[in-house]
N, C-alpha and C positions, 0 to 999 in steps of 0.2 A: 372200840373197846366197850363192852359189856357193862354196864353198871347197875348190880344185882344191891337188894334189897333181901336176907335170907330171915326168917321169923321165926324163932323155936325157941319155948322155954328151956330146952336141954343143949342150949347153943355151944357151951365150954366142949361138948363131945364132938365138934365139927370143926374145931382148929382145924386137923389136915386136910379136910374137904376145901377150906376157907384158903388155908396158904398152896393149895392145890391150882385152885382157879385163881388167884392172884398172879402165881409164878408164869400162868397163863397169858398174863397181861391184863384181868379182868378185877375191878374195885367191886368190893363186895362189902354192904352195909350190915349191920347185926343188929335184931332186936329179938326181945325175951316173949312177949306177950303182942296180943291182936291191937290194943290200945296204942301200944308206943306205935307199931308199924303203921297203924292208920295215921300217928303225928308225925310219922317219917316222910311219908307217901305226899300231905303236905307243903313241908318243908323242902321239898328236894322231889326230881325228878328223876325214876327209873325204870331201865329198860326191862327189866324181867322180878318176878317176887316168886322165892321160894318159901312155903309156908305148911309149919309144920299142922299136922288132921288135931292131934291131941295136944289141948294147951289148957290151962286154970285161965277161972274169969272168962274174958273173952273166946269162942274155941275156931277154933282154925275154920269150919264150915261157916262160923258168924260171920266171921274178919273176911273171907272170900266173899259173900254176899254184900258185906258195907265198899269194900274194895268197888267190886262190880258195880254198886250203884256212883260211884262216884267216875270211877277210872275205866271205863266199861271193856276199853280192847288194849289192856294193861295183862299181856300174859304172866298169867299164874300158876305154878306148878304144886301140886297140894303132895307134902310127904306125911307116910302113915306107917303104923307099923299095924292096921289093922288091914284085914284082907275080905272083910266083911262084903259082901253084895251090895248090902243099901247105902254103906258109907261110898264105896265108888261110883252109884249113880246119884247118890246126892251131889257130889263132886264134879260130877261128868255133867248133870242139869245145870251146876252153878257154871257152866262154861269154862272149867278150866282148860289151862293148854296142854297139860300133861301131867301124868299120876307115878309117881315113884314107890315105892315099899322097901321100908326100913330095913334092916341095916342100907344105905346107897354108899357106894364105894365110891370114888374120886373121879373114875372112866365113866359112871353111870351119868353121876350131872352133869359131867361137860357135852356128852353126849346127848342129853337133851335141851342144852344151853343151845348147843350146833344147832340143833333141828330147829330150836325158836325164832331162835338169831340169826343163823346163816343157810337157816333151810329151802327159802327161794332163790338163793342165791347158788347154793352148791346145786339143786335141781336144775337151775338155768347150767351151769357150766354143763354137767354130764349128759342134758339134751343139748347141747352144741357141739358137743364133744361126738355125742352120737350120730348126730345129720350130720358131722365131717366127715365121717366113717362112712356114711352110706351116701354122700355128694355123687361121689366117681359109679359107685354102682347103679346107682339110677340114670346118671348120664350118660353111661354105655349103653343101659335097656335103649336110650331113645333110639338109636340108627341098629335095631335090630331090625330085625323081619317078625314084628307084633302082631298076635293074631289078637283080634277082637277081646277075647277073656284076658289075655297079657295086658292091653290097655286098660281094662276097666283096675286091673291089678297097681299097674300105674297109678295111675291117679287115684286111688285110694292111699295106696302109699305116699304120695304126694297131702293129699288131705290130711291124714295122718302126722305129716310134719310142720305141716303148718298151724295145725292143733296145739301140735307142743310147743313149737317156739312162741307160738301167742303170750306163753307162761315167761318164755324167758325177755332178760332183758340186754341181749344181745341184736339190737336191731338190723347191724349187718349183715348178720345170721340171716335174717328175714329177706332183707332185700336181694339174698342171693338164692334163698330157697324163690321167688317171685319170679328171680331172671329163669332157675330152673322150670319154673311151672310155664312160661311163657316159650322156652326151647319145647318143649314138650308138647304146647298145644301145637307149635310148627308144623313137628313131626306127628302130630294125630290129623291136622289138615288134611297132611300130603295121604296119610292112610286112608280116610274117609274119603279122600276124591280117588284114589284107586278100586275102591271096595263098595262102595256105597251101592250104586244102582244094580250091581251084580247081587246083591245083599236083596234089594226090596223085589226081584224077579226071580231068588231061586224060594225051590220048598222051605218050608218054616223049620223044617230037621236038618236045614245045610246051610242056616244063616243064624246067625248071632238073636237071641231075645228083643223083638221090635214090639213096639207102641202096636199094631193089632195082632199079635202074640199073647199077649199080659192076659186077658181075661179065661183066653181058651185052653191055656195049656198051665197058669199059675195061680188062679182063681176058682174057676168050674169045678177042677176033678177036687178040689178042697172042701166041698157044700157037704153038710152033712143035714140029715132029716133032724137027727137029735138034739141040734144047737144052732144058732143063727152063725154065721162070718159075716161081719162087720168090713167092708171095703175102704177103705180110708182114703182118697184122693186127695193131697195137701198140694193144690197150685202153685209151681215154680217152686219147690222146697229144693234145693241141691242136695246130695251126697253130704259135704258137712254139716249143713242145718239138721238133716236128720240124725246125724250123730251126736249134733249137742241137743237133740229132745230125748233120744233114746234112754239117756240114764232116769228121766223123769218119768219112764213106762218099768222100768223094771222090778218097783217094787211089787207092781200088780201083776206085773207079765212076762213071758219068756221069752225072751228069742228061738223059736225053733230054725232060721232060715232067713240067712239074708242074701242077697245077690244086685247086680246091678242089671240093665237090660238098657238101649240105647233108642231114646228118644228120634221119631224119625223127623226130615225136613219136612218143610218148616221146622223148626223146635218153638212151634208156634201155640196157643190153647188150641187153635181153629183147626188147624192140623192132625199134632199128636193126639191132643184129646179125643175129637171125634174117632180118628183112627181105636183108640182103644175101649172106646164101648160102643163101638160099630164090631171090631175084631176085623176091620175090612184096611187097607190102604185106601187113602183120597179119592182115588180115580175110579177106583170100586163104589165108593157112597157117592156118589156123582150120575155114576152109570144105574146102578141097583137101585138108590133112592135119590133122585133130583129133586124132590119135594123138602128134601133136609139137609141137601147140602146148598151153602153159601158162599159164592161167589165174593174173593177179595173189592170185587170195584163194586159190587152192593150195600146197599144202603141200611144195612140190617144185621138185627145181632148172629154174631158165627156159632155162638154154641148152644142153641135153643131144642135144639135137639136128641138131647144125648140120652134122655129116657127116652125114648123113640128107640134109638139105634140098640142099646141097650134091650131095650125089650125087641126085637128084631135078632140081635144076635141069638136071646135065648131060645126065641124060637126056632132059630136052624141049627143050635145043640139042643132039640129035642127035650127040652129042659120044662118042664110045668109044673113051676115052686112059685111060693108066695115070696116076693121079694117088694123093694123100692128104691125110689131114687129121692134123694136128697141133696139141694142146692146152698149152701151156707154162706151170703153174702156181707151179712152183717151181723154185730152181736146180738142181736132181740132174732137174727134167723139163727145162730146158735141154740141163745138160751131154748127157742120154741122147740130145735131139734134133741137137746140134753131133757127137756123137759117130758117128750113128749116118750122117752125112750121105750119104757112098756108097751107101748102100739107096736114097737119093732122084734120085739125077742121072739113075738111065733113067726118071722119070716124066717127062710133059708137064707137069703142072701139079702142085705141092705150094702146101698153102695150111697156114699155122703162123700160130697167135691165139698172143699174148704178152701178159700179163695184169699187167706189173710196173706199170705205170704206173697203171693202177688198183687196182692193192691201195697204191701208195704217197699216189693220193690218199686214198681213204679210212682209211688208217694214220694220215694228217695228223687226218683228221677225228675220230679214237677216241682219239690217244696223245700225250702231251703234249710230248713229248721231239720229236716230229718233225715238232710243229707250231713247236717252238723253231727246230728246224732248217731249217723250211722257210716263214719268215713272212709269206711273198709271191711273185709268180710269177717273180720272178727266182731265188728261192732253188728253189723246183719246179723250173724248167728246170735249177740248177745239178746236183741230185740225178738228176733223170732223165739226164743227161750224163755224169755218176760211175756210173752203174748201166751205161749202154751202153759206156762205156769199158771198163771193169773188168770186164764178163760173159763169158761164152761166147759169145754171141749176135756182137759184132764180130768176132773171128776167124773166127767159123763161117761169117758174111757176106765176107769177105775170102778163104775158102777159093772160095766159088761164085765170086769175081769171078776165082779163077785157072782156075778152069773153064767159064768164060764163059757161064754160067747168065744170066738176065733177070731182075730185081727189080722186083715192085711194093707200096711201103709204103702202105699208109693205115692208116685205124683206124676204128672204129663212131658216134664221137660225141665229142667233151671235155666239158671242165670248168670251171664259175665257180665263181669263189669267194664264198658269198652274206654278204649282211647285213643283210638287213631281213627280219623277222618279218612271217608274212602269217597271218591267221589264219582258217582252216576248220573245218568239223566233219563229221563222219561215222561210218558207222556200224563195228563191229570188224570187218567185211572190206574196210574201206576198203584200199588198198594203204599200206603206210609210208613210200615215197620221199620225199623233201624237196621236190623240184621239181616232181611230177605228182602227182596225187592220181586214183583211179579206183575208183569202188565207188557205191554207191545213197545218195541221200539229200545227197549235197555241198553244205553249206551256206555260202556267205562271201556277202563283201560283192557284189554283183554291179557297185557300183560303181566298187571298187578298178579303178581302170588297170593294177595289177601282175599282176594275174589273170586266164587266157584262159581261157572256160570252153564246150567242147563236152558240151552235153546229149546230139547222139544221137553216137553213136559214128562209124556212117556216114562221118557227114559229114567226118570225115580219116580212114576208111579203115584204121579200128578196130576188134577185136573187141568183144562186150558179154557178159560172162558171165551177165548178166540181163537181163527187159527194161527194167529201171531204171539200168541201170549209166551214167555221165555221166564223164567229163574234164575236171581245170582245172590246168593250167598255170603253173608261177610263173616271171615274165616278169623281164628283166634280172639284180638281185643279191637276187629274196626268195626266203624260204623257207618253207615249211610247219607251222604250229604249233599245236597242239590249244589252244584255249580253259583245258580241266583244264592243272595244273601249269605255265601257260604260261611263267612267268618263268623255270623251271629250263632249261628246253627252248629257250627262245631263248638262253641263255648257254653251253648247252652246243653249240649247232652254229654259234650267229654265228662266222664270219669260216670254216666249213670251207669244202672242196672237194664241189662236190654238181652232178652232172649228172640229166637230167629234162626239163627245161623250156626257156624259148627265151630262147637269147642267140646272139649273134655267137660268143662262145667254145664253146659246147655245139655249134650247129648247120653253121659253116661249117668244113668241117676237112678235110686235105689230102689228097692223092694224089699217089705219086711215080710216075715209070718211071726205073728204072735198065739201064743197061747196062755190063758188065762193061768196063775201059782195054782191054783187049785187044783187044776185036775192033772 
């Protein structure tokens, strides 16, 4: 029940509004003036204050600012019979919760009572109400015959509900929307182990948008003489992470274009990344350039080379623009690159890798404090949102949109969060990843369902550092774990963040085009 606080010199004319919301169920307190309300406020504790704009002595915009300082997230609804501009953004700056204009009828205030008082609450119902509705349709799409776009379709609409339900507090809800997203990546397994290597061997116009696709066919023909495009590489950012930054890009920028395009194996940095500013598959930067690709059982860093490849690619599109590469590892290599932004606006093309996103999943996976902080993928998106707010990197991006620069975001690959221990063996140049395993000798279950396992490399369009070298895959939410010490090792990585292998979250992940309000 309600218990309203309503403030109006002219209070005797609100009897039937008053015995309106009582008959409601809802106790409603009365004062004449901003003084007595502020000795009410007090005295007594309430859930909502109605308060009228025009009052003697104290005036309603006072009494809303003394309120405010004392009772700060005390909603207040301010009544007026003025319709004035300045008086409703005075009103709107003093934070109130909602504005009414005089004469208000009896349906008006409970109406906004509802919204005050019951409006997370009725929004949580009609988003459950809504993913019950749509439970059974999605769970039919899984055992269709989905073509590559149909999946990325999926899971978007899966992200999409798990957005919402985040708001509600129906946690049920959740744990069955989870069990769906986990029936789901089953059946994306079984499609990517049908599809996959047919994918990375036929022409680029008979296969789904892969990691060396991205530059040639969604970036290049984009360049224009007149204005830079800005490349935005955000390491390991999922599909939802990019949705909850998007709304903090729009007040500068548009959406012209968004679509998904599917991370290739590995869904590794070492991997996808080279592959997409090479525009080559692995096995190609291996054979074309050995001098730049790096071998898993070597001792040296994997992606040292992508301005290389990068400048390599542009020169077999023919391309002779002033352009650069940008590495952002830490905030002072931020701020240098926000700062330094003028040096950039006469290129054609600048392309900047932003690496926060994946050192905050792997932080998750190493330190205990920020797996506290970050216990699931609503809490990740909440961090990854706090970090683009509060960086450099927003401003810097708000600076190009006043310069009427072109933006395109994506990233190399995401991340699942694993849970089931899968267990293989090999030899000590096996690779370490959780998710892929690559070296001589791989031994597991050949029967495990969780395990995709390519013997020759070939066959997706892989290098072999030997001729024994082999690939296996851990599919949905496993993970990789030596037989030795096993029990330590599955306790220590159950429930991190580990990219690698093939899920819907690691492989289909987004691509933006922005364009600056301005033009």
């Amino acid at each position: 029940m309600a218990h309203i606080l309503w403030v109006d010199d002219e209070i005797a004319f609100l009897k039937p509004q008053i015995l309106f919301l009582e008959q409601k169920g809802m106790s409603v307190n009365t004062a004449t003036g901003g003084e007595d309300a502020l000795d009410m406020l007090q005295e007594e504790a309430y859930d909502l204050v109605f308060l009228d704009e025009n009052m003697p002595g104290l005036s309603g915009l006072e009494t809303l600012d003394r309120i405010k300082q004392v009772y700060p997230h005390l909603p207040v609804v301010m009544i007026t019979k003025s319709e004035e501009e300045h008086v409703m953004e005075d009103a709107i700056g003093a934070k109130i919760a909602d504005y009414l204009i005089k004469p208000v009828n009896p349906n008006q205030v409970l109406l906004s009572i509802k919204k005050l008082m019951e409006g997370k609450e009725l929004v949580s119902q009609k988003t459950t109400r809504s993913y019950q509705r749509e439970f059974t349709r999605l769970s039919m799409r899984f055992g269709e015959q989905l073509d590559a776009q149909e999946w990325a379709e999926v899971y978007q609409k899966l992200v999409f509900w798990d957005m919402e339900l985040q708001q509600s507090e129906d946690k049920g809800m959740q744990e069955v929307l989870n069990s769906q997203f986990q029936e789901a990546n089953v059946n994306f397994g079984k499609y990517i182990a049908r599809h996959y290597a047919h994918w990375v061997k036929a022409p680029a116009a008979e296969r789904p948008l892969l990691s060396p696709d991205v530059m040639r066919s969604q970036v290049l023909p984009r360049l224009s003489a007149d204005r830079p495009t800005y490349f935005l590489l955000i390491d390991c950012m999922r599909y939802d992470q990019w949705r909850t930054l998007l709304p903090l890009l729009q007040p500068h920028w548009t959406l012209v274009e968004e679509q998904s395009y599917f991370a290739i194996l590995p869904t590794a940095t070492q991997y996808a990344r080279n592959a997409l500013f090479a525009g080559l598959f692995p096995d190609e930067i291996a054979k074309k350039y050995p001098q730049y690709w790096v071998y898993d059982d070597e001792d040296r860093g994997k992606n040292l080379y992508e301005q290389e490849l990068m400048a390599e690619q542009l020169r077999q599109s023919r391309l002779d623009i002033a352009w650069s590469y940008t590495k952002v590892l830490t905030e002072t290599d931020m701020k240098q690159w926000a700062d330094g932004l003028h040096n950039s606006l006469g290129n054609t093309l600048n392309c900047v890798v932003i690496n926060f996103i994946d050192m905050l999943a792997h932080a998750r996976s190493e330190m205990a404090i920020i797996k506290q902080l970050a216990p699931n993928e609503a809490a990740v998106r909440s961090l990854s949102k706090s970090w683009f707010q509060h960086s450099p990197l927003l401003p810097a991006l708000q600076l190009l949109a006043q310069k009427g620069a072109r933006l395109v975001i994506t990233t190399d690959h995401g991340v699942v969060r694993v849970k089931r221990p899968l267990k293989i063996v090999g030899d000590r140049d096996t690779s370490t990843n959780l998710r892929y395993k690559q070296g001589r000798n791989l031994n597991y279950d050949p029967k495990d369902r969780h395990i995709l396992g390519f013997r020759n490399p070939g066959d997706i369009r892989l290098p072999a550092s030997n001729v024994s070298s082999s690939y296996a895959f851990a599919l949905e939410d496993g993970y990789f774990v030596y037989p030795n010490n096993y029990n330590h090792y599955v306790n220590l990585y159950a429930d991190s963040l580990q990219h690698g292998g093939i899920s819907m979250e690691e492989m289909i992940v987004p691509l933006a085009v922005l364009e600056s309000r301005g033009r």
